[in-house]
C-alpha positions, 0 to 999 in steps of 0.5 A, a space after each residue: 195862830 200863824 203858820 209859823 209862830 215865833 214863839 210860843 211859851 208851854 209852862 206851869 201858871 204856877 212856875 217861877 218862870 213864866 214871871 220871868 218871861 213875861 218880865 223879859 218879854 215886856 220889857 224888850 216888847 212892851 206894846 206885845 200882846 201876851 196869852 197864857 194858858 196853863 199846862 202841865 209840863 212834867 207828868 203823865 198828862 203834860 203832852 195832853 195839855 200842851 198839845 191841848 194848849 196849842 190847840 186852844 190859842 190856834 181857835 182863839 187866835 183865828 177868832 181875835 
């Protein structure tokens, strides 16, 4: 992962509103690369799965 990444999306895979980023997102950049990894944002554990989140994208990405 970059230094300084322009966006990154936290949501539930679940939510309603990772439909509609994904639609906006491919609709203005359709030659983007979109990575989706679950977590929780509301709840106790959802700061340990984002983080965790953010975690995992910042190894893969170094790998891809």
């Amino acid at each position: 992962m970059p230094k300084l990444s322009k966006k990154i999306i936290a949501t539930s895979k679940d939510g309603a509103t990772l439909k509609d980023v994904l639609n906006q997102i491919h609709k203005r950049f359709p030659n983007v690369d979109v990575y989706v990894k679950h977590a929780s944002v509301q709840g106790e554990d959802a700061v340990e799965e984002i983080c965790r989140g953010i975690e995992f994208f910042d190894k893969e990405l170094e790998l891809m």
